[in-house]
N, C-alpha and C positions, 0 to 999 in steps of 0.2 A: 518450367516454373519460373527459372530468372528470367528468361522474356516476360513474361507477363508482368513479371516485380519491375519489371525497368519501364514498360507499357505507362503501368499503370505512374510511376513516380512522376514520369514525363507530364500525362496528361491532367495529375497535379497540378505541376510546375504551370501549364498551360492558363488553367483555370485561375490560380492566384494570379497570375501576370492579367489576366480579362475577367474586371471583377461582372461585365455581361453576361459571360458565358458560363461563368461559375451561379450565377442566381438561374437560368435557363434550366442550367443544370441538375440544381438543387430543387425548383421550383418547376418543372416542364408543364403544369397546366398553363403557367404564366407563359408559356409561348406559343401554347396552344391558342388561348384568348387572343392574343396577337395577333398571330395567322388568321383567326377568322376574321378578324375584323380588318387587316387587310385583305383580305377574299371579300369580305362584304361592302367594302368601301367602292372598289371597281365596280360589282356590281350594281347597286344602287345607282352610282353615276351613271354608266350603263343605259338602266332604265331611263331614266328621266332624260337624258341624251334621246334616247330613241322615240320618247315620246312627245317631248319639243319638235323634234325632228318630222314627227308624224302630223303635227297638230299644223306647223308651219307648213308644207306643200298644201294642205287643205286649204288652207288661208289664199295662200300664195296660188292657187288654182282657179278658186273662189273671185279673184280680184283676177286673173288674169285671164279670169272668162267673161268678165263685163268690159275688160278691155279690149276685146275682142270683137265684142258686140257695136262698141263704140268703131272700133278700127273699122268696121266695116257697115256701121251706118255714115260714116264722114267718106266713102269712097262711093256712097250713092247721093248724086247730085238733086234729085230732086227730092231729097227726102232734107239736104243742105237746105235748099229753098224752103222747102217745108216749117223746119227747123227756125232760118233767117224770119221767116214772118210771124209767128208764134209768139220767138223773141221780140220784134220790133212790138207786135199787140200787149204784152206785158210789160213791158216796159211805158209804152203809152199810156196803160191803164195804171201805172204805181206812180207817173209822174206827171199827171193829167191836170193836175191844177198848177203848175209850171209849163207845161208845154203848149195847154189850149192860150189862144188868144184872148177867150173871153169867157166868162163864166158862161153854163149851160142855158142858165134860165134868165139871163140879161136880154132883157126886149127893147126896140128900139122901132117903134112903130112910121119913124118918116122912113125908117130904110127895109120894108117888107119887099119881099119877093123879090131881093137882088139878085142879080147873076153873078159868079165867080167875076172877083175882079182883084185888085189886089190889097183892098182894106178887108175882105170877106172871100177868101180863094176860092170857097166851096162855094157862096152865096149867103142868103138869108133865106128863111122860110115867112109862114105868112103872120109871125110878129114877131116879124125883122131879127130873129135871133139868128146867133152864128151856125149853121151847119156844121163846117171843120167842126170847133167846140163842143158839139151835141155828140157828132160820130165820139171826137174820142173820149169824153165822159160816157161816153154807151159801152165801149169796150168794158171798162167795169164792170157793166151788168151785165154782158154779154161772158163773161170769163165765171163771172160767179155763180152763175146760173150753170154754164155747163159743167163745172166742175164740182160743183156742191150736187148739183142732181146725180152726175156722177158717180161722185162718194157713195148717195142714200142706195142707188143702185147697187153698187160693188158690194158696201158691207150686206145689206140684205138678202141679195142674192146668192152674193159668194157662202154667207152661213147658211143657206137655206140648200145649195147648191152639194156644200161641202157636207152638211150631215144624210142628205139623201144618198151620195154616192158611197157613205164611208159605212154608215150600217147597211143599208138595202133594204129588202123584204118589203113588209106593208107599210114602213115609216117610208120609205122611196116614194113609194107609190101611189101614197097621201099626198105626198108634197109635189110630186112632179103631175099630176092630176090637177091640181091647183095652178103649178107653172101653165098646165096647157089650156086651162081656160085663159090664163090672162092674154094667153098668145093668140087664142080665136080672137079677140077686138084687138084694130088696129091701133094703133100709141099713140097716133096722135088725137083716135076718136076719145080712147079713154082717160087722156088729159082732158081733154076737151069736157069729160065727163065729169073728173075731180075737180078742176077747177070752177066749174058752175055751181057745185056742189057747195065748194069752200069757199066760194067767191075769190077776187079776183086781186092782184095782188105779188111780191115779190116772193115771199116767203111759200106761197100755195102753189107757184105757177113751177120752184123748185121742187115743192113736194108732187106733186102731178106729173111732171117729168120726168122726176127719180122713180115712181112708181110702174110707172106704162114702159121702163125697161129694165125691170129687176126679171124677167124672164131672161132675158139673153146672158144674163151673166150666169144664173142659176146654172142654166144648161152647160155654159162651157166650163163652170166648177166643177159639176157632179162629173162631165166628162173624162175630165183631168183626174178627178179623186179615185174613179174605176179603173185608171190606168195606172195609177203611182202607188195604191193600196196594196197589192200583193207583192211588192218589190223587195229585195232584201234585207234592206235597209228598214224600210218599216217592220218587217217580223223581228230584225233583230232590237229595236226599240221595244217592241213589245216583248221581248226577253228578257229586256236589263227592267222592265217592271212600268214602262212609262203607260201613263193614262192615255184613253181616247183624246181626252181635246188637248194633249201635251203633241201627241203624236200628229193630230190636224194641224195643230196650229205651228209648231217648231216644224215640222217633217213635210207633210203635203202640201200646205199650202207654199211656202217660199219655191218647191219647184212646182209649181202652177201660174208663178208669175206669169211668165212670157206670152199666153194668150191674152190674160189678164192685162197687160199693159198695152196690147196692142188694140183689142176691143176697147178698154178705157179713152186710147186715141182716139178712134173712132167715135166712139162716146160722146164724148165734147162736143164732137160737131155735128152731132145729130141732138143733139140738147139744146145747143144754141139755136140751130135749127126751128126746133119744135119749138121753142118759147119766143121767138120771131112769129112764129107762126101765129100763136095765143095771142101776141099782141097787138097784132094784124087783124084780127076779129073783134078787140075789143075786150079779149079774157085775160090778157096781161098786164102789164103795166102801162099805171096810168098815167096822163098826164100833171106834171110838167116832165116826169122820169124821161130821160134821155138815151132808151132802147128803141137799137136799130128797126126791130118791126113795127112797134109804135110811130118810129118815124116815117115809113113806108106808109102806114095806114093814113098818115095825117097829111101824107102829101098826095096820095093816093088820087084826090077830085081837082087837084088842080095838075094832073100828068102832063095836060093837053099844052098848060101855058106857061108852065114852069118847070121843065125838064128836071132839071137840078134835086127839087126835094123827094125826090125818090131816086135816082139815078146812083149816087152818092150814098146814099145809107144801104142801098142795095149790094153798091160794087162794096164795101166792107163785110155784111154779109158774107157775099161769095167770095172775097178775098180770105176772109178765117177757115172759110169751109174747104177754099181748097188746098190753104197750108195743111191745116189738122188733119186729111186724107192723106197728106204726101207722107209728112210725119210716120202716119198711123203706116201706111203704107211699106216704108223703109224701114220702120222697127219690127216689120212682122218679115222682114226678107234679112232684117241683120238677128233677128232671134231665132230663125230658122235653121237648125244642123245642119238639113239637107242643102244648104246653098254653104255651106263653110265655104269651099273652093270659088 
């Protein structure tokens, strides 16, 4: 019993000398609160640690997968080439009233049907206007045409693409019924068709375009969407509550790029293409417009004695066409897994 009397006087003495430990003492919920909230403070950091942590290699994966893509379209050299002339055509066409020597539609009738010399590198046509000049104001319409036709195809198709392959059933087979008529007539007969239709013109000859290949795109969407739909990822978005066109548009469609950008290459140059082609017959642009087929068709009757005014609007033609392949080409072998190595 006098242990415990001398214990306890001690553990007095203790608690007066720490007035801490004597409220601890007195008050123990108060250090209970404490502890937890030290226990709860690590915690919480914790989380949010881990989930920064989580959010950032995504990121960081995400970016060093298009680096990737780039590291090994820059180690394919004709897809460089590809690339170098692409650049050089847009840049021509955004800086064309600085670079051409002459305006487009400046005639100069003592100097028709000149040969490249060095007042006219390319020549004149048959009212005396500059060639050089004409080609690279043509670029212009040559870039808008294929990329806006482009677009009308991509958006169109790719929604018409993406809902057939994400529901199925008889909505599929509605629409993809419809993709296979358009594919029985060929693209360029049924521009050929729109355009007569719409008559003839900048704005018709891109919608004509964009229509006679909204099929190719359709199909490589719906393709993509049958394959990336059962994935895990999509079921579990469909758990945390997300809608159909949250989960098309945030989820399938961004990994459906990679076909999508390399067809889109491709694209281009089969638009520019095709609308060379319209204007070569008469159903594109008109004159005085300064598109390469137009120029082709108008130099067309005098091939025999003037070399130049089709030679020159030609070789630009086939200079775009066969960057845009090279391009289209090396993005579809740098977006490729199966070639990583």
């Amino acid at each position: 019993m006098q242990d415990k009397h001398e214990e306890k006087l001690v553990l007095d003495q203790e608690l007066r000398d720490d007035p801490v430990k004597e409220d601890q003492h007195r008050h123990p919920e108060h250090q209970i609160h404490h502890d937890s909230q030290t226990i709860d403070a690590p915690i919480e950091s914790t989380v949010n640690a881990t989930v920064s942590s989580a959010m950032k290699p995504a990121n960081q994966k995400k970016r060093s997968q298009w680096l990737e893509v780039w590291r090994r379209l820059k180690q394919n050299k004709a897809a460089m080439v590809g690339l170098f002339i692409i650049t050089i055509l847009i840049l021509s066409a955004i800086f064309a009233p600085w670079i051409a020597p002459y305006h487009y539609d400046d005639q100069d009738l003592l100097r028709t049907f000149q040969s490249p010399s060095r007042e006219h590198l390319l020549g004149t046509d048959n009212f005396g206007r500059d060639i050089l000049s004409r080609i690279i104001y043509g670029s212009r319409i040559s870039l808008m045409v294929g990329f806006i036709a482009v677009s009308i195809s991509l958006i169109v198709g790719g929604f018409l693409g993406a809902v057939a392959g994400y529901y199925g059933g008889r909505l599929d087979n509605i629409i993809m019924r419809g993709i296979d008529i358009l594919m029985a007539i060929p693209s360029i007969l049924l521009a050929i068709s729109i355009v007569a239709s719409l008559g003839p013109g900048l704005r018709n000859v891109m919608i004509a375009v964009g229509i006679a290949t909204i099929p190719t795109y359709a199909r490589i969407v719906r393709a993509s969407v049958i394959t990336i739909k059962d994935q895990e990822f999509i079921e579990a978005a469909r758990a945390v509550g997300a809608n159909d066109m949250r989960i098309i548009s945030k989820h399938i469609m961004p990994n459906s790029l990679a076909p999508l950008i390399v067809q889109g290459t491709l694209g281009v140059a089969n638009a520019i293409l095709s609308a060379a082609g319209l204007s070569f017959i008469g159903l594109g642009f008109q004159p005085p417009t300064p598109e390469w087929g137009a120029m082709l068709s108008q130099g067309r009757q005098y091939i025999r004695d003037y070399w130049h005014m089709t030679t020159f609007p030609g070789l630009a033609i086939m200079t775009t066409i066969f960057g845009l392949n090279l391009l289209g080409d090396g993005l579809r072998d740098a977006l490729d897994p199966r070639l990583k190595n």
